[in-house]
C-alpha positions in Angstrom: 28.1 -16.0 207.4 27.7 -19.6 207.8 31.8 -20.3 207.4 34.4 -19.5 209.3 37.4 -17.6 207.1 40.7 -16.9 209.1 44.1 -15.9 208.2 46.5 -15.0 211.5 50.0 -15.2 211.4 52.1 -14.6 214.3 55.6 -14.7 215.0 56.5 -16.0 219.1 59.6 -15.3 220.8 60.4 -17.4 223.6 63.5 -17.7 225.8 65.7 -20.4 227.6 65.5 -20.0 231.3 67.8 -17.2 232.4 68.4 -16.9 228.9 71.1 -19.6 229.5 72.5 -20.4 226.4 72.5 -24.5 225.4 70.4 -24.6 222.0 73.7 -25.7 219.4 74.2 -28.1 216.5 72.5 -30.6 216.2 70.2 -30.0 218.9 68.5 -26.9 217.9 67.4 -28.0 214.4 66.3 -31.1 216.0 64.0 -29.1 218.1 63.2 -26.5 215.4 61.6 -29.7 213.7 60.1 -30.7 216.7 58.6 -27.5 217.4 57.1 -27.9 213.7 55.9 -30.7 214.3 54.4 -29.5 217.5 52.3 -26.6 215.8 51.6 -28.7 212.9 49.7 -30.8 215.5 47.5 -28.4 216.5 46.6 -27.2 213.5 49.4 -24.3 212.8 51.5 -24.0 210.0 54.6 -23.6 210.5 56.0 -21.1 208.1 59.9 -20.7 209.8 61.3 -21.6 212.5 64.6 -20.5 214.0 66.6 -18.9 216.9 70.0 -18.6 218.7 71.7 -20.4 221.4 69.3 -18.9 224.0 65.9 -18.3 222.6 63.5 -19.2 220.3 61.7 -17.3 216.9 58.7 -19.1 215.8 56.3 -17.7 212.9 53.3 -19.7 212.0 49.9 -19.8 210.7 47.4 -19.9 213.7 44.8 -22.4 213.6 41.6 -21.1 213.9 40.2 -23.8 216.2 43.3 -22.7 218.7 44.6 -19.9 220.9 47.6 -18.4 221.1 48.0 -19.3 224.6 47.0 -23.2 223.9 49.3 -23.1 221.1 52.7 -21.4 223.2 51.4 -24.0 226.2 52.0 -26.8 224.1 55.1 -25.9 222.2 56.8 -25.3 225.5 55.7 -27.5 228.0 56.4 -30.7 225.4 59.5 -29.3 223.6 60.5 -28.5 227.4 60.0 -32.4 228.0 61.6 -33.2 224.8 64.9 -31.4 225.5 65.0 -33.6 228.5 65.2 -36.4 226.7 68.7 -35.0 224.7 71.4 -36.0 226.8 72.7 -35.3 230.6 73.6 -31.6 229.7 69.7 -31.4 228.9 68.2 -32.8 232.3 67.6 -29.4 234.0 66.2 -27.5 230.8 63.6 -24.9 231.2 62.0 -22.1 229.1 61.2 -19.1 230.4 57.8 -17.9 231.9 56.9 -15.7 229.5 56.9 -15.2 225.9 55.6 -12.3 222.8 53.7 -12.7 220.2 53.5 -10.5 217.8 51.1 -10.1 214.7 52.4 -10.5 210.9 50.5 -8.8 208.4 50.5 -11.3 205.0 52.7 -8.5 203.3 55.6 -8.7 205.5 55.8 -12.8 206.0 58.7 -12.6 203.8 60.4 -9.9 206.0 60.0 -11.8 209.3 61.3 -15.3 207.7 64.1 -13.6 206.6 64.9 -12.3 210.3 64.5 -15.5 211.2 66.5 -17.1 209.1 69.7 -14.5 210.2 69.4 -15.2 213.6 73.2 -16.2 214.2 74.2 -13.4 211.8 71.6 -11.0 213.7 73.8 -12.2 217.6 77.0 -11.3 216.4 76.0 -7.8 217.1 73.0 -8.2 219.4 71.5 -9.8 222.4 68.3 -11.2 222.7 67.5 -8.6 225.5 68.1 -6.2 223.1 66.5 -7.9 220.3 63.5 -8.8 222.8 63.0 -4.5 223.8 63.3 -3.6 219.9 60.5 -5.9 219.1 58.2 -4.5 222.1 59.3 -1.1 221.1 58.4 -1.5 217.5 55.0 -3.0 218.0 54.5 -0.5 220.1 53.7 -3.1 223.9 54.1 -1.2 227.1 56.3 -3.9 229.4 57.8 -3.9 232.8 61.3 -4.3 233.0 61.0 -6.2 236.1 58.5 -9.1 234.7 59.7 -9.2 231.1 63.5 -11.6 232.4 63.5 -14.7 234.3 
């Protein structure tokens, strides 16, 4: 085939470090367009973007001249710096290690935008811990309890 045809969607999940919670008004949908802008840079569509006052929900087209791992690097490590930038409360912001990824099948796109979208509705009755396992658990990933929190 000489042409290379790719459709991946994938929705990240990334957390603030200790999953200390600092991402309000109107800091968080500043960096939600950042992080837009971010993916859009290398090639990603962004499709939704969204989260709660400690952690990130990102779903996105993946580029197919990128990794996953490329892609998560960048977001973080400049939207990291970025949040630096935001004001004294900002100066010692830091993501977590880690993150998931989880595939989205074109069918349910709507379904996971839509999740994203209730995130503050969604915290009123869960935390991201909770939220976090549920995922794993429902994509069926095997995890460590010990290495999954920082």
């Amino acid at each position: 085939m000489p042409q290379s045809l790719v459709r991946c969607y994938v929705h990240i999940v990334f957390s603030t470090k200790h999953r200390q919670p600092c991402l309000f008004s109107p800091v968080k949908e500043q960096l939600w367009a950042y992080l837009g802008e971010l993916c859009r840079q290398q090639g990603s569509s962004p499709i939704c973007i969204g989260g709660y006052t400690d952690h990130v929900h990102l779903l996105c087209e993946l580029s197919k001249k990128s990794t996953l791992v490329k892609l998560v690097d960048v977001l973080k490590a400049n939207s990291s710096r970025w949040m630096k930038t935001k004001g004294h409360e900002y100066e010692g912001f830091y993501w977590q290690a880690g993150y998931g990824a989880f595939s989205v099948s074109q069918s349910q796109l709507e379904v996971v935008r839509s999740y994203i979208l209730r995130q503050e509705e969604h915290h009123q009755q869960k935390e991201f811990q909770a939220e976090f396992r549920h995922l794993l658990k429902k994509h069926e990933l095997d995890w460590d309890e010990r290495y999954v929190w920082d």
